[in-house]
C-alpha positions in Angstrom: -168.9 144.5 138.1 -169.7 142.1 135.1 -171.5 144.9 133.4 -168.7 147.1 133.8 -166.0 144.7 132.8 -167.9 143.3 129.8 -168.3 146.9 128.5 -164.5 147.5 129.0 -164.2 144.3 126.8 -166.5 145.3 124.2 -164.8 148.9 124.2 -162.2 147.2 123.6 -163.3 146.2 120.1 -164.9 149.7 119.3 -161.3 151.1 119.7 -159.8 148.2 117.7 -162.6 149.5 114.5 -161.5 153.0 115.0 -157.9 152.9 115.1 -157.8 152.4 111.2 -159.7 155.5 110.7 -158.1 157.8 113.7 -154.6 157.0 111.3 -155.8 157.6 108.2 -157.4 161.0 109.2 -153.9 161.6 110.8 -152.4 161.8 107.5 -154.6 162.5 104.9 -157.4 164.5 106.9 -159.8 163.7 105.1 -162.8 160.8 106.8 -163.0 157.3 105.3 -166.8 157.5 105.0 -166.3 153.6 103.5 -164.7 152.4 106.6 -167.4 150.5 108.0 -167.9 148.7 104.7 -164.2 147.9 104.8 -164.4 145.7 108.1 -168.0 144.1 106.2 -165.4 143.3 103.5 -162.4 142.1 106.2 -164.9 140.1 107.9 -166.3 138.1 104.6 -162.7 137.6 103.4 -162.3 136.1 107.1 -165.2 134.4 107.2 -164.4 132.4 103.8 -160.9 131.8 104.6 -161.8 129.9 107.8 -164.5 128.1 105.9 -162.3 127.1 103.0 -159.4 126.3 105.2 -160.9 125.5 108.6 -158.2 127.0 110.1 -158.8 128.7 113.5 -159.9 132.6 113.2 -156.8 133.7 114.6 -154.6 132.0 112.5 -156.7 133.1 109.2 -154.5 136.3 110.5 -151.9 135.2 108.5 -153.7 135.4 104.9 -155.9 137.3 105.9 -153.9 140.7 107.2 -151.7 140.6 103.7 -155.1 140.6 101.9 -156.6 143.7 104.1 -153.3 145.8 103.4 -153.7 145.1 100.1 -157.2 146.2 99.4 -156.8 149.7 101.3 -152.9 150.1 99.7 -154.6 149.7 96.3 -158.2 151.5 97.6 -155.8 154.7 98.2 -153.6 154.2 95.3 -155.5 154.2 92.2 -159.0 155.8 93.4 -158.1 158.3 96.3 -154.5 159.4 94.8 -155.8 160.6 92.0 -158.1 163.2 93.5 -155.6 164.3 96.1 -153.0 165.1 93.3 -155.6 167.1 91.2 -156.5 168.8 94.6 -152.8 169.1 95.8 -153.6 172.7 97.0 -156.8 171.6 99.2 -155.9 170.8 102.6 -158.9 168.7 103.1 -160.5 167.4 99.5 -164.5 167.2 99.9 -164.2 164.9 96.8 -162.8 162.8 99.1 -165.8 162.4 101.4 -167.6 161.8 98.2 -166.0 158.9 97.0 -165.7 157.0 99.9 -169.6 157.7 100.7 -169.8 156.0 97.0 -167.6 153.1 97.8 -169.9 152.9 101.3 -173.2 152.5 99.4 -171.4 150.5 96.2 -169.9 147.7 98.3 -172.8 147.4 100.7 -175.0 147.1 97.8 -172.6 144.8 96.0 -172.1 142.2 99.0 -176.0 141.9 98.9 -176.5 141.3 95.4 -173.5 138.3 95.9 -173.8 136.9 98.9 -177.9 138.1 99.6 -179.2 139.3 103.2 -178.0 136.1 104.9 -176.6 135.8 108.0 -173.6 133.8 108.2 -171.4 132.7 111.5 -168.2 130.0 111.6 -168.0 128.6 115.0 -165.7 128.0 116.7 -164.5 126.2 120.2 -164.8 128.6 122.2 -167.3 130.9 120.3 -169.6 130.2 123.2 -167.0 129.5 125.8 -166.5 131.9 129.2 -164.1 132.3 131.7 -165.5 132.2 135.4 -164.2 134.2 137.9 -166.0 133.9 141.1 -169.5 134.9 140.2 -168.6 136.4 137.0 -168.8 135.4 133.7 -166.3 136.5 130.8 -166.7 135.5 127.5 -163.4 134.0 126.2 -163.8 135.7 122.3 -164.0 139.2 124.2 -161.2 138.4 126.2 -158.8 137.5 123.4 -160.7 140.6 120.9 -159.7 143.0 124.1 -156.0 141.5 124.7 -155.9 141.8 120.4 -156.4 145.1 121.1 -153.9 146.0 123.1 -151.4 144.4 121.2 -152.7 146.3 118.0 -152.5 149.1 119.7 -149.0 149.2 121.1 -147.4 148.0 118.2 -149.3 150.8 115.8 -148.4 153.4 118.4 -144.7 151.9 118.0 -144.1 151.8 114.5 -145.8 155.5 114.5 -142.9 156.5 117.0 -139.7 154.6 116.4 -139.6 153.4 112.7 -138.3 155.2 110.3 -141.6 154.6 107.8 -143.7 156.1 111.2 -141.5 159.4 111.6 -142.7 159.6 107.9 -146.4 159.0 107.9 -146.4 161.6 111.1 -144.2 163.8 109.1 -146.8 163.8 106.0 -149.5 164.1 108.2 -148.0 167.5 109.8 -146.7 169.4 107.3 -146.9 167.4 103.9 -145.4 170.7 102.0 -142.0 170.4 104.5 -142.4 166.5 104.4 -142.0 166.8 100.0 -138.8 168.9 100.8 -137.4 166.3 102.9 -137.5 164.3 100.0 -140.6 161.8 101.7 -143.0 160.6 98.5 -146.0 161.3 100.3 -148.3 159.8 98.0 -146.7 156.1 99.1 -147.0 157.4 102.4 -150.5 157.8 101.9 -151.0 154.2 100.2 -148.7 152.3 102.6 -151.0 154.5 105.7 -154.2 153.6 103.8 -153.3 150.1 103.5 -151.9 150.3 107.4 -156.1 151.5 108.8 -157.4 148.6 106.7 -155.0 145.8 107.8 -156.1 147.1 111.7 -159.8 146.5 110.8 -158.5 143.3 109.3 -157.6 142.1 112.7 -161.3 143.8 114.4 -163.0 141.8 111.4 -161.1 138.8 112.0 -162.0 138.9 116.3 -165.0 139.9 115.4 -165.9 136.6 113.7 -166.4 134.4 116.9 -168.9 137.1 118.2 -171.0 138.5 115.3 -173.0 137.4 112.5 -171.1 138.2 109.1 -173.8 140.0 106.5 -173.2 142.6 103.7 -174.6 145.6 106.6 -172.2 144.9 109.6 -169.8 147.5 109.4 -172.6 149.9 110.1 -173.0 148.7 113.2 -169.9 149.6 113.7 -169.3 152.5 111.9 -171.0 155.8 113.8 -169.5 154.4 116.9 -166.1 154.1 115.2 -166.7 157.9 114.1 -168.0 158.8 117.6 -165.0 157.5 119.4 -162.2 159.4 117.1 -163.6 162.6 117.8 -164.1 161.6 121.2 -160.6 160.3 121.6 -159.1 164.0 119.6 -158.7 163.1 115.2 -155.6 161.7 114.6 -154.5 160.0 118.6 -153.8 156.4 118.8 -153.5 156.1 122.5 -157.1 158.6 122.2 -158.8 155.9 119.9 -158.5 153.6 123.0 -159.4 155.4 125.9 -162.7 156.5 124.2 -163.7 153.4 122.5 -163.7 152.1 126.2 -165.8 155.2 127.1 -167.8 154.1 124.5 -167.5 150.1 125.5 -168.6 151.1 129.3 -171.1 153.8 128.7 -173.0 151.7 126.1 -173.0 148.7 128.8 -173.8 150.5 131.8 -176.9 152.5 130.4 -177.7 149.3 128.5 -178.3 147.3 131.7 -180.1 150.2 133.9 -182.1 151.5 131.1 -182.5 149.6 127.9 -180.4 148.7 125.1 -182.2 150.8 123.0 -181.4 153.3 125.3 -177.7 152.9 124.8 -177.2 154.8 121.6 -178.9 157.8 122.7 -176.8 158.0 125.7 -173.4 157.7 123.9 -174.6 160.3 120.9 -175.6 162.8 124.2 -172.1 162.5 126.0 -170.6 162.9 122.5 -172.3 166.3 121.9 -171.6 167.2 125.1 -167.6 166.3 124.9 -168.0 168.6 121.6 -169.6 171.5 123.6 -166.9 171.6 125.8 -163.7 170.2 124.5 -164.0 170.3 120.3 -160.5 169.1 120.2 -161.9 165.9 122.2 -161.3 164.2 125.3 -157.6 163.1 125.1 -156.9 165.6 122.2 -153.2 165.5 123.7 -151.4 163.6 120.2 -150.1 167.2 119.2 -146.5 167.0 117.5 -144.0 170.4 118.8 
């Protein structure tokens, strides 16, 4: 029951990484190679703010989310736009995928040369804390990354769904031809979108902080699982991104525990090509506009 529970939790946090990247291929269709680096760079600027402040993680929130939006609404502005305006005819730019594979290996690199291979860690009070619940033991920084989640999630899915700034990005990312007629600037779509994924992995980076290490190769621990779980949850569905990121959470426990960690990996990547095999569209594929 622990197992299971603790891999729900920690699914939790996989989903929380890929919903930045499920809404950005959503509207732009293109894949955020860089993404991973993205929550290395999320979790630094986290990292220094709560060392320079001392403010609790979950407050750094507060600096830190304006910060996130601003690095993908500018990441997306003056390097991505660019290329999608000289390749306005391309429906899905393999410059693109080149770029942000540069930004991947330039950041990575560039974290090293600043900040070296150190691991670094800011504790906190309940970093090693757990709540006990008859014979189990849940740790208290999974609980409130899982319920940060949730909350992420709902109130992405929201704006996506009743704002008038979500009816556009889904609008831009359906048709952007019709979406130009109806007089939407999809290129600040695509910024304000851009900048939207970021901000998400600004509040995984900043959960994250109470449970991980913080060096210049993080996010790429996180990264092929954040890829594994959009296609697994169908490109481009929010409510998909969590259902298989706890897939991902529960499989990578379970097998972990009867098998070997090492193990774990192996198991997700075979239920993943499998999933392709039979379902390209992926498992909860359903995010399909009329």
């Amino acid at each position: 029951m622990e197992v299971i529970l603790n891999g729900v939790l920690m699914g939790g946090i996989y989903s929380l990484t890929a919903l930045g990247l499920t809404l950005i291929f959503g509207v732009m269709k293109v894949i955020n190679f860089a993404h991973g680096t993205y929550l290395m760079v999320v979790m630094y600027v986290a990292y220094f703010l709560i060392e320079l402040t001392g403010i609790d993680p979950y407050l750094s929130l507060l600096i830190g989310l304006p910060i996130a939006y601003a690095i993908g609404y500018f990441t997306q502005k003056v390097l991505i736009n660019p290329i999608l305006k000289v390749e306005k005819d391309v429906r899905e730019p393999i410059s693109i995928l080149l770029l942000t594979a540069g930004l991947w290996i330039f950041f990575n690199n560039f974290f090293m040369m600043l900040f070296g291979p150190n691991y670094r860690s800011a504790e906190t009070v309940y970093s090693n804390k757990a709540f006990k619940i008859n014979e189990l033991m849940i740790s208290k920084p999974l609980i409130f990354a899982f319920l940060a989640t949730l909350i992420t999630t709902y109130l992405l899915n929201w704006m996506l769904r009743k704002t008038k700034l979500g009816k556009a990005i889904r609008a831009t990312g359906q048709d952007r031809e019709t979406a130009i007629l109806m007089g939407i600037d999809i290129y600040e779509v695509y910024n304000i979108a851009f900048g939207i994924g970021i901000a998400v992995l600004g509040v995984a980076g900043t959960v994250l902080i109470p449970l991980f290490y913080v060096h210049p190769f993080v996010g790429d621990i996180f990264d092929m699982r954040a890829f594994v779980i959009v296609v697994l949850g169908g490109l481009g569905s929010i409510p998909g991104a969590l259902l298989g990121g706890l897939l991902v959470g529960v499989i990578e426990s379970i097998s972990g525990y009867y098998l070997n960690m090492s193990w774990a990996p192996a198991v997700i990547y075979m239920i993943f090509l499998l999933v392709l095999f039979i379902k390209p569209s992926g498992m909860f594929g359903f995010e399909k506009e009329g």
